[in-house]
PDB file with SEQRES, HELIX, SHEET and CRYST1 records, atoms N, CA, C and O in Angstrom:
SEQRES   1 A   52  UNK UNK UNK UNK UNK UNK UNK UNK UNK UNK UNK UNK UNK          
SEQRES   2 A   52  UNK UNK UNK UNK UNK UNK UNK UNK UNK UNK UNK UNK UNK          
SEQRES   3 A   52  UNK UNK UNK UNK UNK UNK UNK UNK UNK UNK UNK UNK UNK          
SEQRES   4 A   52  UNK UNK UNK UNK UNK UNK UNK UNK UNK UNK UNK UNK UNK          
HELIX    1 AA1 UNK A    4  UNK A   13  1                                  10    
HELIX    2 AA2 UNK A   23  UNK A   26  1                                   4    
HELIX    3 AA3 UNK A   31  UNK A   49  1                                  19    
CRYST1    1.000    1.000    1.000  90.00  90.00  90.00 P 1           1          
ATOM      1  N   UNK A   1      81.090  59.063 118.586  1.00  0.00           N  
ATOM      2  CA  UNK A   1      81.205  57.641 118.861  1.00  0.00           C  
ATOM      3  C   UNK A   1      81.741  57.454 120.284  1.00  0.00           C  
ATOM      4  O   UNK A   1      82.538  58.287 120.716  1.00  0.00           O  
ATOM      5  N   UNK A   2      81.330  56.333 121.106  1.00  0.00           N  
ATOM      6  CA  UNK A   2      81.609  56.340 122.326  1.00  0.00           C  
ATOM      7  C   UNK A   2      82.810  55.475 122.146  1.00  0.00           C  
ATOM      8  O   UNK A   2      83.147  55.039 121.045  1.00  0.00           O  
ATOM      9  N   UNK A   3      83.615  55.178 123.557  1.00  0.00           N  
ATOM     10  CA  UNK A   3      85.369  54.573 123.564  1.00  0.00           C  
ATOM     11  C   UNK A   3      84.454  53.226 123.306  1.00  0.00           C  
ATOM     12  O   UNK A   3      84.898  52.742 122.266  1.00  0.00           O  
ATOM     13  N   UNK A   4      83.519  52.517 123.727  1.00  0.00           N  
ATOM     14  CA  UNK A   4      83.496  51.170 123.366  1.00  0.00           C  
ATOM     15  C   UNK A   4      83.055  50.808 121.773  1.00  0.00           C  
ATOM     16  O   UNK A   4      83.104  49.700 121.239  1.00  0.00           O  
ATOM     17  N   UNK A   5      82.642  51.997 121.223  1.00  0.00           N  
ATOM     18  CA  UNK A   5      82.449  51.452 119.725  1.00  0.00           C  
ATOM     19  C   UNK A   5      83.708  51.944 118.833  1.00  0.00           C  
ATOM     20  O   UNK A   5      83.737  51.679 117.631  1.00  0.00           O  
ATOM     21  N   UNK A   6      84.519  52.510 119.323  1.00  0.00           N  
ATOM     22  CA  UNK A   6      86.430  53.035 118.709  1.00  0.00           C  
ATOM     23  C   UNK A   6      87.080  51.563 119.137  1.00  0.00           C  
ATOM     24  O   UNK A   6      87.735  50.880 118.350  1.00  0.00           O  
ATOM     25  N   UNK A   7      86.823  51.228 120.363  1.00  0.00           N  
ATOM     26  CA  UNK A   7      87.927  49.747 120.445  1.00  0.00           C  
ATOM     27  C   UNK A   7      87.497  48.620 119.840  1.00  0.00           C  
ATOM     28  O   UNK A   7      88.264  47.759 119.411  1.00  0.00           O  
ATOM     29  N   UNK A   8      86.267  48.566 119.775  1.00  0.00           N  
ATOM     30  CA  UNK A   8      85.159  47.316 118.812  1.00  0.00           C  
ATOM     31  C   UNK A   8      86.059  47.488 117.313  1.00  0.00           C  
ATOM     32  O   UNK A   8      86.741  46.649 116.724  1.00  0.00           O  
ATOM     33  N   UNK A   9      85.816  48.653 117.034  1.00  0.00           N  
ATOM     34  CA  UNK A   9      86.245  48.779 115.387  1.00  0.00           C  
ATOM     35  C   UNK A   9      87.610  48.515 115.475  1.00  0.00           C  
ATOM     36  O   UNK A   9      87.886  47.753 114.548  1.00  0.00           O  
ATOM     37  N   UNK A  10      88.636  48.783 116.163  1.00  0.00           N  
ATOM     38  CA  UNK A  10      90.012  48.576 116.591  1.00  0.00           C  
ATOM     39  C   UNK A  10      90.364  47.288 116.355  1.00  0.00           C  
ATOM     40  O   UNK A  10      91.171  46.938 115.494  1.00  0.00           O  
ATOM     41  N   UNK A  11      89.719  46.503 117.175  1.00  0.00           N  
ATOM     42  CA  UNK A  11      90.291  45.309 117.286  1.00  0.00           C  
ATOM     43  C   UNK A  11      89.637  43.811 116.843  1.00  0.00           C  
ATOM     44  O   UNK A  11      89.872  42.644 117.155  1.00  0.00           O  
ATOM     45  N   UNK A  12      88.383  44.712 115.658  1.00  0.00           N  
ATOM     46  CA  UNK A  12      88.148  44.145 114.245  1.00  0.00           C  
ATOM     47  C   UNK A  12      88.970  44.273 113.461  1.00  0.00           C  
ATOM     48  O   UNK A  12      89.326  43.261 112.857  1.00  0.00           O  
ATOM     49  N   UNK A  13      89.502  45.356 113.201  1.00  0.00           N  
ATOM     50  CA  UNK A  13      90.779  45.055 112.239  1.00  0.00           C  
ATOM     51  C   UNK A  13      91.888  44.658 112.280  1.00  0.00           C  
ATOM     52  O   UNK A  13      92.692  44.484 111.364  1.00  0.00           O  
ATOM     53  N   UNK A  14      92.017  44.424 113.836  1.00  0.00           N  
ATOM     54  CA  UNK A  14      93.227  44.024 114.156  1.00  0.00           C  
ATOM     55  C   UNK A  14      92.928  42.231 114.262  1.00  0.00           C  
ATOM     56  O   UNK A  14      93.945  41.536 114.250  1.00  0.00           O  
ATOM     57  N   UNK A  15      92.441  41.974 114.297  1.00  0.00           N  
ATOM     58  CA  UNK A  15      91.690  39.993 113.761  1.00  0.00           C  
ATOM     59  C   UNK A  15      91.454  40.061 112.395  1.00  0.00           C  
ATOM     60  O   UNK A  15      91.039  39.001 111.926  1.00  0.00           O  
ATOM     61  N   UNK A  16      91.548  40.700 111.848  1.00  0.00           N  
ATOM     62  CA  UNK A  16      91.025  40.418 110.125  1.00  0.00           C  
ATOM     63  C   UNK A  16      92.825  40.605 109.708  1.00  0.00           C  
ATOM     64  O   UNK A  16      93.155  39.861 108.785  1.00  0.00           O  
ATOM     65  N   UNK A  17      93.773  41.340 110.181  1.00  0.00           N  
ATOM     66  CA  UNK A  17      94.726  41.577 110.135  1.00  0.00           C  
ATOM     67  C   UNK A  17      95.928  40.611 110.424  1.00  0.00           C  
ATOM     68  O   UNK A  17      97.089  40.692 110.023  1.00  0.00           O  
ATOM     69  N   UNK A  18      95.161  39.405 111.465  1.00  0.00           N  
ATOM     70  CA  UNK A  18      95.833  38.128 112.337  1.00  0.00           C  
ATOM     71  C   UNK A  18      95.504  37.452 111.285  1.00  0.00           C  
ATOM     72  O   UNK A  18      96.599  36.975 110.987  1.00  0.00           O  
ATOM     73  N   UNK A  19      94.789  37.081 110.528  1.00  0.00           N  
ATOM     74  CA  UNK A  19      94.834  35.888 109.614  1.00  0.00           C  
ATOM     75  C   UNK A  19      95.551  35.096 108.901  1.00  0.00           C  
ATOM     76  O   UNK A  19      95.299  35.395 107.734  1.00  0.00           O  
ATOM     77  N   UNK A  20      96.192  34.378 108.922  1.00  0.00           N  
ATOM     78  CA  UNK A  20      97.418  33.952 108.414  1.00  0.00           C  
ATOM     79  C   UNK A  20      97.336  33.910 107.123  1.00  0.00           C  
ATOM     80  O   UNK A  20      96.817  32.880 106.693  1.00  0.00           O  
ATOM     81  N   UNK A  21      97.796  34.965 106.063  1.00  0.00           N  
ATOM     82  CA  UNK A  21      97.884  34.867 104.593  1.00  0.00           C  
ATOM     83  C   UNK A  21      99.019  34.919 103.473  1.00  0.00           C  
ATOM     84  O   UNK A  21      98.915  34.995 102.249  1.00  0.00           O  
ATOM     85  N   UNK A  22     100.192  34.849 104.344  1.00  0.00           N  
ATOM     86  CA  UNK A  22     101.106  35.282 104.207  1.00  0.00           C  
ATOM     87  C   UNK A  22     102.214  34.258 104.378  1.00  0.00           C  
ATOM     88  O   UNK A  22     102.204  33.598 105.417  1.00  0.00           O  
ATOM     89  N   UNK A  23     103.144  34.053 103.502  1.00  0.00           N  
ATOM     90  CA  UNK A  23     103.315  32.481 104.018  1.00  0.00           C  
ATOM     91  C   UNK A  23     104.643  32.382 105.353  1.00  0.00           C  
ATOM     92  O   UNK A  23     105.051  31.434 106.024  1.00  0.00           O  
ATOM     93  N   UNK A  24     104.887  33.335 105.321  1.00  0.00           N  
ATOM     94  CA  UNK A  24     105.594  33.262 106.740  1.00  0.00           C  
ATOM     95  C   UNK A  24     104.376  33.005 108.227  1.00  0.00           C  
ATOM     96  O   UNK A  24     104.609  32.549 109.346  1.00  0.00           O  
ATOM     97  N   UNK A  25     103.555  33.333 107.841  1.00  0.00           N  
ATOM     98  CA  UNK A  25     102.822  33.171 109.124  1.00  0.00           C  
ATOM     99  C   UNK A  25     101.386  32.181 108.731  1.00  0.00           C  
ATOM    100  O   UNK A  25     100.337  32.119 109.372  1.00  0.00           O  
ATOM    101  N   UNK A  26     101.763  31.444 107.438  1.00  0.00           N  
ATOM    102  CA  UNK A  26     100.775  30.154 107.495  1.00  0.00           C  
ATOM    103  C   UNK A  26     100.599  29.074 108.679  1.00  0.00           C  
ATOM    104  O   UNK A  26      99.599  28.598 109.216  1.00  0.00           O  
ATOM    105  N   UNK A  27     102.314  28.839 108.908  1.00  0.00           N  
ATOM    106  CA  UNK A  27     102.506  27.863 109.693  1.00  0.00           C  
ATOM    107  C   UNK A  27     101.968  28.224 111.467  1.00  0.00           C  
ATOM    108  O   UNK A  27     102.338  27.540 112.421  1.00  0.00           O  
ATOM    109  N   UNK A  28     101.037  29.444 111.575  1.00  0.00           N  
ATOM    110  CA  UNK A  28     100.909  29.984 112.933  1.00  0.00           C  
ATOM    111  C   UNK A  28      99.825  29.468 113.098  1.00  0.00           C  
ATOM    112  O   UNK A  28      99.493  29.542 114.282  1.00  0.00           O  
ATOM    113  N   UNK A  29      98.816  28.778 112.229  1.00  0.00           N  
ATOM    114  CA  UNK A  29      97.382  28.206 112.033  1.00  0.00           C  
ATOM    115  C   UNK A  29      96.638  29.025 112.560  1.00  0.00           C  
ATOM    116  O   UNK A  29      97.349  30.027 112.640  1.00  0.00           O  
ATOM    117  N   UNK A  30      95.488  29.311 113.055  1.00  0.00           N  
ATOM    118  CA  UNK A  30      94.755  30.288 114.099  1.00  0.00           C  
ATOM    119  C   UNK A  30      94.382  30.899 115.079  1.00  0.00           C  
ATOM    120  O   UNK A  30      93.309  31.487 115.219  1.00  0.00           O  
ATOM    121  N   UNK A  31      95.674  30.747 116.192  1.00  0.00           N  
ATOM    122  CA  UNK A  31      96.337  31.153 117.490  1.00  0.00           C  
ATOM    123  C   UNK A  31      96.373  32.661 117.471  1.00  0.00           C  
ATOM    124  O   UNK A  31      95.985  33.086 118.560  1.00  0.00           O  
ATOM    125  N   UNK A  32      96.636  33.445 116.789  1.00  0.00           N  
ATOM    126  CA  UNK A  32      96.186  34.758 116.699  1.00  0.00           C  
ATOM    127  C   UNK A  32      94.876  35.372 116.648  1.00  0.00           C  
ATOM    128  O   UNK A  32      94.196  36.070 117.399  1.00  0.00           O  
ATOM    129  N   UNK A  33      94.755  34.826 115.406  1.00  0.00           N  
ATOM    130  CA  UNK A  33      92.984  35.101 115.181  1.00  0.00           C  
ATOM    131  C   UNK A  33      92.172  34.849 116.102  1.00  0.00           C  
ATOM    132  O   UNK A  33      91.457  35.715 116.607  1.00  0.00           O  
ATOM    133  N   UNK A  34      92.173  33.669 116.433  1.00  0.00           N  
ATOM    134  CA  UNK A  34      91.977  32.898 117.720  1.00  0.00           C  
ATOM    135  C   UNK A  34      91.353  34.055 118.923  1.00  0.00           C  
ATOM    136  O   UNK A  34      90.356  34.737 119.166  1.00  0.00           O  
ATOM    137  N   UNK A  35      92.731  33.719 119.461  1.00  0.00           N  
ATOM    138  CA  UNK A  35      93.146  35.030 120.729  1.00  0.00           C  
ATOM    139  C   UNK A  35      92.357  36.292 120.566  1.00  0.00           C  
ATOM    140  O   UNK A  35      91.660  36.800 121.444  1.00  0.00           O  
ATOM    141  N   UNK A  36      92.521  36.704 119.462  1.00  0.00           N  
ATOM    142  CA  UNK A  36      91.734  38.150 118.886  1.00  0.00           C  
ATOM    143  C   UNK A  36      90.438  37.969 119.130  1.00  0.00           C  
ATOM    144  O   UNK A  36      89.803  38.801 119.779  1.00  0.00           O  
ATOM    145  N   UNK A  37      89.752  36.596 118.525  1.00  0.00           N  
ATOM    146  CA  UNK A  37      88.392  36.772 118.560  1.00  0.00           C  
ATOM    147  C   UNK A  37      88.013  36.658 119.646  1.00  0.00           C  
ATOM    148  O   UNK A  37      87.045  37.343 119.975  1.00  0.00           O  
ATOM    149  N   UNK A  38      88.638  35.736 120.641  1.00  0.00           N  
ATOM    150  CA  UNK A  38      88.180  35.718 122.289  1.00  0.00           C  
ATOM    151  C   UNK A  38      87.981  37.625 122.416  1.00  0.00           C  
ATOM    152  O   UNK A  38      86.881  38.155 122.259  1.00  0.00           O  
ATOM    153  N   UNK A  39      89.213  38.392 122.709  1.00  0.00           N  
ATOM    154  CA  UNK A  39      88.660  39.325 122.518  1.00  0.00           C  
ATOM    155  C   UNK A  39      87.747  40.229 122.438  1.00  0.00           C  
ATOM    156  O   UNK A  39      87.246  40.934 123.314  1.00  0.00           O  
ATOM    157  N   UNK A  40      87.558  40.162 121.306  1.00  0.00           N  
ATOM    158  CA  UNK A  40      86.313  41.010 120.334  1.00  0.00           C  
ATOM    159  C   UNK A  40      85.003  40.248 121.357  1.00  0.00           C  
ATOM    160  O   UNK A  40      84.218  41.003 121.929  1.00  0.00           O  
ATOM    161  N   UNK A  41      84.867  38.777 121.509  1.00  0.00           N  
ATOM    162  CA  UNK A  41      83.593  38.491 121.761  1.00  0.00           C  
ATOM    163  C   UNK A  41      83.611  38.897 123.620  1.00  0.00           C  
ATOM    164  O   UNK A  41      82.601  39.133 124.282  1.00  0.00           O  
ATOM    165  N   UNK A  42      84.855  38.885 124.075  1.00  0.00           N  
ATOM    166  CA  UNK A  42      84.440  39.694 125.639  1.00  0.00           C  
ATOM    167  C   UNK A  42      83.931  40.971 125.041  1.00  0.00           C  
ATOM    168  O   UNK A  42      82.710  41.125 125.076  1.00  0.00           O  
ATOM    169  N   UNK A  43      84.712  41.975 124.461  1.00  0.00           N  
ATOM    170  CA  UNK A  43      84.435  43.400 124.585  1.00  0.00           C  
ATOM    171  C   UNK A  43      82.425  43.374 124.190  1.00  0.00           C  
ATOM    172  O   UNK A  43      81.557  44.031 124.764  1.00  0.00           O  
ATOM    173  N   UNK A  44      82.254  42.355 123.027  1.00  0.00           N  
ATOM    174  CA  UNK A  44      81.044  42.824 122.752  1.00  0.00           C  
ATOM    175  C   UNK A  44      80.213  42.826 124.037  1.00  0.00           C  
ATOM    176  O   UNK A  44      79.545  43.785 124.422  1.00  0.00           O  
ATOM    177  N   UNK A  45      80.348  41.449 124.762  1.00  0.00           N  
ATOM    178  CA  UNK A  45      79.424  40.829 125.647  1.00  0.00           C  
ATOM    179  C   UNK A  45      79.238  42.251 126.687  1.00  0.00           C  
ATOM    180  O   UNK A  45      78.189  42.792 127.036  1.00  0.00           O  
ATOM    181  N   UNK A  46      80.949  42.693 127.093  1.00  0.00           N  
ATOM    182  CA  UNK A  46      80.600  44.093 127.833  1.00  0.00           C  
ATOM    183  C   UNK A  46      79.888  45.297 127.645  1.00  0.00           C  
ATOM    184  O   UNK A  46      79.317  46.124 128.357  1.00  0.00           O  
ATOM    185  N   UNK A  47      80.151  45.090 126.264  1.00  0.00           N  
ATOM    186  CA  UNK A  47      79.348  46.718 125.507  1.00  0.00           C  
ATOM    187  C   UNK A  47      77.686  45.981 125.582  1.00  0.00           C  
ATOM    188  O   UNK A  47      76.724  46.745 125.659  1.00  0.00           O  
ATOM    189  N   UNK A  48      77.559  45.098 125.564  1.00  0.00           N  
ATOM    190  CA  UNK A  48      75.916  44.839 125.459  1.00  0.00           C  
ATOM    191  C   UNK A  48      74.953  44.601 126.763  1.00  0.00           C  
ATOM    192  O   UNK A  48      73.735  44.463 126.879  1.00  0.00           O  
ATOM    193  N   UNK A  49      76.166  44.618 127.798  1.00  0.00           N  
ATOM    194  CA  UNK A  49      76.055  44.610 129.600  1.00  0.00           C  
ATOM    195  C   UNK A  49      75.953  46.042 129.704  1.00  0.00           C  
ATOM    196  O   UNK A  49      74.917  46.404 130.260  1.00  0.00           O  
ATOM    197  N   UNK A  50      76.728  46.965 129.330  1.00  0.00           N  
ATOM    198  CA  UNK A  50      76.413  48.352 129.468  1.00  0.00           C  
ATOM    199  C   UNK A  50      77.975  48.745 130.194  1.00  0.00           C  
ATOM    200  O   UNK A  50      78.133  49.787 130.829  1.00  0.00           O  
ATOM    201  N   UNK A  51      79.136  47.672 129.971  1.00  0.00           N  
ATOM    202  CA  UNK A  51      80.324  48.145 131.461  1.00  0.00           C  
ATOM    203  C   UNK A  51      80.860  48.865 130.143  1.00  0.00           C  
ATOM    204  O   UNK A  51      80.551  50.034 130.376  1.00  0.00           O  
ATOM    205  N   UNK A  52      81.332  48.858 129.197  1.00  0.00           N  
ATOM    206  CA  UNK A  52      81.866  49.462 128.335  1.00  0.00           C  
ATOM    207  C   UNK A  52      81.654  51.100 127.837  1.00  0.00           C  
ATOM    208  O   UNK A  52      82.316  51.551 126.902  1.00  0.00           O  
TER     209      UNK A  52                                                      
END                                                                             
């Protein structure tokens, strides 16, 4: 597996992981997840440019 498909999978679980389910972190609404998915959708856009 190349480093851009190890950090893809990385930091899919690390947004499925941000979800607020927990009731200490209900009140965080989707500012994590959020943030995460910005993320995930740069890295893809790079891995599908070829910089990754």
């Amino acid at each position: 597996m190349t480093l851009g498909t190890i950090l893809l999978i990385v930091l899919i679980l690390i947004l499925i992981g941000a979800i607020p389910a927990w009731p200490h972190s209900r009140s965080w609404g989707y500012g994590p997840s959020g943030g995460l998915g910005l993320v995930v959708l740069i890295l893809i856009i790079l891995i599908l440019m070829g910089y990754v």
